[in-house]
C-alpha positions as CSV (number, residue, x, y, z in Angstrom):
1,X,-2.2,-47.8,36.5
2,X,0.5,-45.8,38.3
3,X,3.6,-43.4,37.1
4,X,6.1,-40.8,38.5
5,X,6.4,-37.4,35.9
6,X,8.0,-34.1,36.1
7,X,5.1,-31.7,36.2
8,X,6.6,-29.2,33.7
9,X,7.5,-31.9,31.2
10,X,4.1,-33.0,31.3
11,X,2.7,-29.9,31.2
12,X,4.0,-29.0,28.1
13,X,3.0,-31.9,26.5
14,X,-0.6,-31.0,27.4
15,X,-0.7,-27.7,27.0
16,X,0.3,-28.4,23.1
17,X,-2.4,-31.2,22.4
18,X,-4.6,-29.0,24.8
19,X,-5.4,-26.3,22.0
20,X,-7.2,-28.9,20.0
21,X,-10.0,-29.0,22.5
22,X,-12.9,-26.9,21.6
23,X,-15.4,-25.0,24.0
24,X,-18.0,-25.5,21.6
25,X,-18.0,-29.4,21.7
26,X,-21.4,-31.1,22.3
27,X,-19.7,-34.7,22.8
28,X,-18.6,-34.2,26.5
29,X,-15.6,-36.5,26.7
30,X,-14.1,-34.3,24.1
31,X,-13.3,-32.1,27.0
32,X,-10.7,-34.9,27.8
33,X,-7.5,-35.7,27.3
34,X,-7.5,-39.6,26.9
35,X,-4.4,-41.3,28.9
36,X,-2.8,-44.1,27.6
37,X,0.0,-46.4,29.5
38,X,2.4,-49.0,28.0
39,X,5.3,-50.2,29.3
40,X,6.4,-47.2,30.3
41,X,5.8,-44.6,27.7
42,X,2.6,-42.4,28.9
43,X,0.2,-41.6,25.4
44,X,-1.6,-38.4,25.3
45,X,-4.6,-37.3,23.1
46,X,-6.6,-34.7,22.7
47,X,-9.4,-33.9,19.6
48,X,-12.2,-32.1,18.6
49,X,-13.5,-34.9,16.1
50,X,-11.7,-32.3,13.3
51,X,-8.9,-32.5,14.3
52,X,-6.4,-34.6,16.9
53,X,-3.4,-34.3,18.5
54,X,-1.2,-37.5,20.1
55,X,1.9,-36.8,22.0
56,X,4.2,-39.0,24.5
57,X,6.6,-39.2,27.1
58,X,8.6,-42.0,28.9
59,X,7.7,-42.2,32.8
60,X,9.5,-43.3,35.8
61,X,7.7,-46.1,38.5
62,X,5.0,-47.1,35.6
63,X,3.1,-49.8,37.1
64,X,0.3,-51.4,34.7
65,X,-1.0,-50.1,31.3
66,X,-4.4,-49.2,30.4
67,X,-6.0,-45.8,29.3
68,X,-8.8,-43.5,31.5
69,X,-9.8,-40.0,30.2
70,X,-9.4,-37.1,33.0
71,X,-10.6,-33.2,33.1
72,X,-8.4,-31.2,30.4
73,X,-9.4,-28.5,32.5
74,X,-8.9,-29.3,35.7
75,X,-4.9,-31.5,34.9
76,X,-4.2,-28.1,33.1
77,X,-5.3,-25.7,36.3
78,X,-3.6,-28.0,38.4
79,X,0.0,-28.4,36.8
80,X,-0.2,-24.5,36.3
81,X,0.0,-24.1,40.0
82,X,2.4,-26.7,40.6
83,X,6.6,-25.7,40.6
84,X,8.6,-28.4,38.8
85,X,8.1,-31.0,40.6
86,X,7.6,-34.8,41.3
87,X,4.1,-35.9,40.6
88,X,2.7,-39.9,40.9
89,X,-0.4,-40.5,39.0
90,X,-2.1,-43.1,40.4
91,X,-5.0,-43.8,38.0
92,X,-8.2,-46.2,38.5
93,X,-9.1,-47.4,35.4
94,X,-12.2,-49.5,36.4
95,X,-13.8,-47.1,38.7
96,X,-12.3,-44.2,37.1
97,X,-10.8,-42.3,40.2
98,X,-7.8,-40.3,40.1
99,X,-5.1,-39.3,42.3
100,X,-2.0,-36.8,42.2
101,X,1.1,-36.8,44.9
102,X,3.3,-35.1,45.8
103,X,5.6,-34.1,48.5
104,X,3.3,-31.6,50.3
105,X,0.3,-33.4,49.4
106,X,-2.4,-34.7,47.4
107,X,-5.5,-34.1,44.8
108,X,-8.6,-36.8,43.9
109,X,-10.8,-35.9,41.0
110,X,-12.8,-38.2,39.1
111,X,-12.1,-39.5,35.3
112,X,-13.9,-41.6,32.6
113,X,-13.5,-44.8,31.1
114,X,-11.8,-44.8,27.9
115,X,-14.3,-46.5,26.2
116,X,-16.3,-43.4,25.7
117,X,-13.6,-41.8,23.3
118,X,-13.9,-41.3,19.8
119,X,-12.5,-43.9,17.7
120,X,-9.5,-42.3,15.9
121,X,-9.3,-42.1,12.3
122,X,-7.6,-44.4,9.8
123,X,-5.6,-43.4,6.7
124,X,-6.6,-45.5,3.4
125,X,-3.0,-47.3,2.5
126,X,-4.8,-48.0,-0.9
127,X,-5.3,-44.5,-1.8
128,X,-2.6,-42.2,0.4
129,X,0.2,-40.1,-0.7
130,X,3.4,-39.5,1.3
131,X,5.4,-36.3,1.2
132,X,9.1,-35.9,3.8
133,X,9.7,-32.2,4.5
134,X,11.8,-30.6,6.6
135,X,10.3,-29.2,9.9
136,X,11.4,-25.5,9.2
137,X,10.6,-25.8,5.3
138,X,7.0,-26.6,6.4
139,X,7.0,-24.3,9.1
140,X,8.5,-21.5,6.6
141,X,5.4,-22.4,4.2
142,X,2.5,-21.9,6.7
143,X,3.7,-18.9,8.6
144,X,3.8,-16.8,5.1
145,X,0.8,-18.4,3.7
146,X,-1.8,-18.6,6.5
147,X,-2.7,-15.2,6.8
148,X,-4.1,-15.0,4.0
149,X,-6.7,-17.6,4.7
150,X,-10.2,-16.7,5.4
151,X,-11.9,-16.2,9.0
152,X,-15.3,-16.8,7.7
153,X,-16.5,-20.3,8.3
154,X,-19.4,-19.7,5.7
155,X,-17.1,-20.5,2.9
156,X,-14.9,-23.4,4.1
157,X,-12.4,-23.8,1.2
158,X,-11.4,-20.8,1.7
159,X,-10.0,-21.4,5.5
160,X,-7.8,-23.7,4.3
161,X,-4.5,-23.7,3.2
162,X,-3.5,-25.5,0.1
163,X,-0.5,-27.5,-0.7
164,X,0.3,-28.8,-4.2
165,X,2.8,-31.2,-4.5
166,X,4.7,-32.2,-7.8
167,X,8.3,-34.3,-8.9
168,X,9.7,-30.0,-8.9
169,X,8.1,-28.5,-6.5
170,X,5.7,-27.8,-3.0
171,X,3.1,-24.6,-3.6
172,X,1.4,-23.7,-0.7
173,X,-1.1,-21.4,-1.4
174,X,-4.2,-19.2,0.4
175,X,-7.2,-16.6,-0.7
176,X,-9.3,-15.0,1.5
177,X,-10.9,-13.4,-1.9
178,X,-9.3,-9.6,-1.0
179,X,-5.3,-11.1,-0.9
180,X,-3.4,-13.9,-2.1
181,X,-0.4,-15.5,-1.4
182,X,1.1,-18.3,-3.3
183,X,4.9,-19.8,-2.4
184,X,6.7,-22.1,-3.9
185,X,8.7,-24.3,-2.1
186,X,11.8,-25.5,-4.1
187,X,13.4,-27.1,-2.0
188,X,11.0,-29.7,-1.5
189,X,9.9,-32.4,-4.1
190,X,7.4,-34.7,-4.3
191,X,7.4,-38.3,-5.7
192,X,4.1,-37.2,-8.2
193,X,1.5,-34.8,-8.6
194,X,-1.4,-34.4,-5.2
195,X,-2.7,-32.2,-3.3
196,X,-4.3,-31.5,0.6
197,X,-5.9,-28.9,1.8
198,X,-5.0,-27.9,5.5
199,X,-7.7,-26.3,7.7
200,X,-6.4,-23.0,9.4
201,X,-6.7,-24.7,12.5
202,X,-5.0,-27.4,11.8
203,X,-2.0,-25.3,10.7
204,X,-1.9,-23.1,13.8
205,X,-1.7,-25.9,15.7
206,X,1.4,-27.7,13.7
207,X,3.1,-24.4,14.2
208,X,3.6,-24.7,17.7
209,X,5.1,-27.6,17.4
210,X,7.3,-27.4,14.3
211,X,9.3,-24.4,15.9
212,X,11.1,-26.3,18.2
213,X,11.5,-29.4,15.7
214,X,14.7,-30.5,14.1
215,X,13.6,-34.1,12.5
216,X,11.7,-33.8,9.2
217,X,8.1,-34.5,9.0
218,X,6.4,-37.4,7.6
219,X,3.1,-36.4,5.8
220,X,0.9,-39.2,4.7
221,X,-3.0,-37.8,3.8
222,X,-5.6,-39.8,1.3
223,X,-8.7,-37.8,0.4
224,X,-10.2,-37.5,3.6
225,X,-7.8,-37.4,6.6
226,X,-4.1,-35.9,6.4
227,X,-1.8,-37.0,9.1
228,X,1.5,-35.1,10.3
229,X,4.6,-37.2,12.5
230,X,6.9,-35.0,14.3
231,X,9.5,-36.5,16.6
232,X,6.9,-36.3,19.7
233,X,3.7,-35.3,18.1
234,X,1.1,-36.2,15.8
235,X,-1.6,-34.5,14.2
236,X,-4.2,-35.9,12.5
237,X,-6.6,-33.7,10.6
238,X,-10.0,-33.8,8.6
239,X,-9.2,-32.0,4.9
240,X,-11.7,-29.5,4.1
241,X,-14.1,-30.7,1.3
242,X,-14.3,-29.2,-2.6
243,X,-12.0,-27.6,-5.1
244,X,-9.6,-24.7,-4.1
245,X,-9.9,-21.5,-6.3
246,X,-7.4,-21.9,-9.5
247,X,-5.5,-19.3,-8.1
248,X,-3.0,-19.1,-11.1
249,X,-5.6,-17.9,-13.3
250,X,-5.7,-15.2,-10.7
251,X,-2.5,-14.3,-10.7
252,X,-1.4,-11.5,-13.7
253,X,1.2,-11.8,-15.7
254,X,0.7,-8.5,-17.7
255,X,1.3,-6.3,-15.0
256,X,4.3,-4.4,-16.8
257,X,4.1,-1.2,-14.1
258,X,6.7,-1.3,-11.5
259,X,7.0,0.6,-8.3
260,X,10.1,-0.1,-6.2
261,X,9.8,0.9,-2.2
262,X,11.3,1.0,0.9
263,X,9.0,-2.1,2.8
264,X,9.5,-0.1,6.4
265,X,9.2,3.3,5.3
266,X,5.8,2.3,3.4
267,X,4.6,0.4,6.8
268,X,5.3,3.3,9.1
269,X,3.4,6.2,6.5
270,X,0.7,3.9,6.0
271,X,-0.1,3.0,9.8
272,X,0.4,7.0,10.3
273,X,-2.5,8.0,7.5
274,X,-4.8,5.8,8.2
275,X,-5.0,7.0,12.0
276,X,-7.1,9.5,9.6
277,X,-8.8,7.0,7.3
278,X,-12.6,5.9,7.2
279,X,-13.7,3.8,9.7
280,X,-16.1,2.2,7.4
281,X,-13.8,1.4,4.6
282,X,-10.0,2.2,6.1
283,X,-8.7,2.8,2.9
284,X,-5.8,4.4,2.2
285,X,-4.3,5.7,-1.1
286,X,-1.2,5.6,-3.1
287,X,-0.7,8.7,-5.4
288,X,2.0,7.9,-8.1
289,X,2.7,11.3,-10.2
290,X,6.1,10.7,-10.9
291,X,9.6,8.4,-11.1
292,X,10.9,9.7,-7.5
293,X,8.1,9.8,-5.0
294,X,4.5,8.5,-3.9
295,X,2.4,10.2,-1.6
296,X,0.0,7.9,1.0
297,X,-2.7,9.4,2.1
298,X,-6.2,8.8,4.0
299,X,-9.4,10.9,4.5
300,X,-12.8,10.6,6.3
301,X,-15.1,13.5,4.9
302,X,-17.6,12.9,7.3
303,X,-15.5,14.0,10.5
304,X,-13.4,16.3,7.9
305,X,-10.0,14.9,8.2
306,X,-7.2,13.9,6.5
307,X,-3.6,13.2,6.1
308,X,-0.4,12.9,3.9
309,X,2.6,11.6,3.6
310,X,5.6,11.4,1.1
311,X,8.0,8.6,0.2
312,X,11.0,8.0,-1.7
313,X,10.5,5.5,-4.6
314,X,10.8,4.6,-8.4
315,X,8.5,4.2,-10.1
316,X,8.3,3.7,-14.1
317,X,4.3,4.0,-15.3
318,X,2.1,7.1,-15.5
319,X,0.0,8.9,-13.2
320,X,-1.7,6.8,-11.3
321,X,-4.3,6.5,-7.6
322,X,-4.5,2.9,-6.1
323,X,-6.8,2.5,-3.1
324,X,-6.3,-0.2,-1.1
325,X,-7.8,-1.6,2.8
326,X,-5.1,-0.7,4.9
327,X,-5.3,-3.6,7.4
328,X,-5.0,-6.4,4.3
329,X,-1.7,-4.0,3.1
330,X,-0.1,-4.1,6.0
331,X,-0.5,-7.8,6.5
332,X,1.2,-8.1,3.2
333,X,4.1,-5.7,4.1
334,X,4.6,-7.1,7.4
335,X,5.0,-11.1,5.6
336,X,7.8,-9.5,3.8
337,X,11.2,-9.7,5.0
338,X,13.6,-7.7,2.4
339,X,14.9,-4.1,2.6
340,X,12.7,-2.9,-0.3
341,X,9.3,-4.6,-2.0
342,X,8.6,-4.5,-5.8
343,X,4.7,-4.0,-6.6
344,X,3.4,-4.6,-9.8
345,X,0.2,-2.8,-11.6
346,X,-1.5,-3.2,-15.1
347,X,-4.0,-0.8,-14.1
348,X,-6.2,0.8,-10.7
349,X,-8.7,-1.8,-11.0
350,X,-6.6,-5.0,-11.5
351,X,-4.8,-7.3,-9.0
352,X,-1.8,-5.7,-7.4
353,X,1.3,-8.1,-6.8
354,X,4.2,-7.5,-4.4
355,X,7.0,-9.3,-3.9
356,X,10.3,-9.2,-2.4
357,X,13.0,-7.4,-3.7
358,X,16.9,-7.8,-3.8
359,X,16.6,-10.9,-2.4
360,X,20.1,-13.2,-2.8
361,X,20.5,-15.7,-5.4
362,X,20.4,-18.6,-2.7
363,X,17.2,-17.4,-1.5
364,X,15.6,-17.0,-5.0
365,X,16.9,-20.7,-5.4
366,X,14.7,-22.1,-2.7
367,X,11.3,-20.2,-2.7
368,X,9.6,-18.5,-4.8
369,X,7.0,-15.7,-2.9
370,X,4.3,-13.7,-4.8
371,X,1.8,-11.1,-2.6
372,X,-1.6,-10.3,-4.4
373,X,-4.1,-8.0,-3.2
374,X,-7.4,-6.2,-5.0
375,X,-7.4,-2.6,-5.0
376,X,-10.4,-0.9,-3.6
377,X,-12.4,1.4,-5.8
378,X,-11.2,5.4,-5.2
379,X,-13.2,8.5,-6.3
């Protein structure tokens, strides 16, 4: 099979599917990206047996159909060098040798026969669910819940992301056990009451897709696979097996203290104290004494340092010391985009729940964003 392609176009394409691949594979045509020609329109899939990505573009001189699997490696390395430019693939899909031209010259590498690629999952029509959202309402959900999933691979369920879906609403929600976030999506409705869960990598990978999306994506997922279409892409993904915590049991609704803060000038004291902070623990510490003004501060008695700062604020409870890990804070802070924040407190020991404050009525109207994070034990 033969076709002409701009190299940056296809490039792209590649480099987007590329980030499937792992480096940790033991089946050794996963290191492939699997080629597929019809009548013009070139198919392009990559997976890790988890997870797998499918893009395509239209071509110009196609000549024949048929599929070969080539080097990921080695088409990335060698579009990287290449300028925008012209390049013929002229592909041998019995004896599996390839060939790129262009102007100046030529490259031969070797490929495989398609046959040695994975057979690609199937949804199960007789037990799937559907869901249409927008591509920058699902976008929104997994850039301000995904940090709070959970980097260790020991406990699975909680790497992924979970999405509820009911006749009022989409919640999208994510524990790594330390923080919480929950947001519901009310814009978005579903035709009944299911649920996926999304594996953090899985929703990385949509996200460098969905920013450049316009279309809205078709979701269509049974108890076992879950399977995104965007306009050029499509992502097929394993769900992560067992129950997701019941994270509204988690969530107070007693917590009747309120503290109201400027969300920058609480960022920039807290990443100047804990400069100071333990090492071990990098706590730092919020000192309410009174209705006008917190101090954050950090300390390592072992190297006998410490510092301090003072911030504006009002604040309605009594005197009070919460302790929290600075880096988990921060992460909360930062996913925040208002002026001010509003935390909420029952007492040092009990979740902690921030959310946005002064946000417009429109905005209040379409999602609904609640922060939780565990306060760390102070002396």
């Amino acid at each position: 099979m033969k076709f002409t392609v701009s190299s940056s176009d296809l490039l792209e394409h590649l480099q987007n599917i590329g980030s499937v691949i792992s480096n940790k594979t033991n089946t050794p045509i996963l290191d492939d990206f699997l080629f597929t020609l019809e009548d013009g329109q070139l198919w392009m899939t990559a997976s890790d047996q988890e997870a797998t990505m499918i893009t395509s573009m239209m071509v110009a001189d196609s000549e024949g159909n048929g599929s070969i699997c080539v080097s990921a490696l080695t088409l990335l390395q060698a579009l990287r060098e290449m300028s925008n430019q012209v390049v013929t693939f002229d592909m041998n899909t019995q004896n599996g040798a390839v060939s790129l031209l262009t102007e100046t010259g030529h490259s031969d590498f070797g490929g495989e026969s398609a046959d040695q690629y994975i057979r690609l999952p199937e949804i199960n029509t007789e037990e799937s669910n559907t869901l249409s959202i927008a591509a920058q309402d699902l976008l929104y959900n997994i850039e301000k819940v995904s940090i709070a999933t959970s980097t260790d691979d020991k406990r699975p369920i909680l790497t992924a992301l979970y999405f509820g879906i009911t006749p009022e609403m989409v919640t999208t929600a994510a524990t790594d056990s330390h923080k919480l976030i929950r947001l519901r999506n009310l814009n978005v409705k579903g035709d009944k009451d299911c649920s996926f869960m999304l594996p953090r990598k899985s929703a990385s990978l949509l996200k460098k897709v969905l920013a450049k999306e316009e279309m809205d994506i078709e979701i269509q997922f049974d108890s076992k696979f879950i399977f995104f279409q965007t306009s050029n892409y499509k992502l097929i993904c394993r769900q992560i097996e067992g129950k997701f915590p019941d994270y509204n049991k988690v969530i107070p609704t007693n917590n009747e203290i309120k503290l109201v803060i400027n969300r920058e000038d609480l960022i920039s004291r807290i990443r100047r104290v804990s400069v100071f902070a333990n090492k071990a623990d990098n706590m730092v510490k919020m000192e309410m004494s009174n209705q006008s003004n917190t101090i954050i501060k950090a300390q390592d008695i072992d190297l006998s340092r410490e510092s301090e700062e003072k911030i504006s604020c009002s604040y309605d409870g009594p005197a009070m010391t919460l302790g929290f890990k600075s880096q988990y804070f921060l992460e909360l802070l930062n996913n925040v985009n208002t002026e001010d924040i509003e935390i909420t407190i029952s007492d040092p020991t009990r979740p902690v729940l921030i959310y946005p404050y002064g946000i417009s009525e429109e905005e209040a109207a379409k999602h609904e964003l609640v922060q939780l994070i565990m306060p760390v034990m102070t002396m």
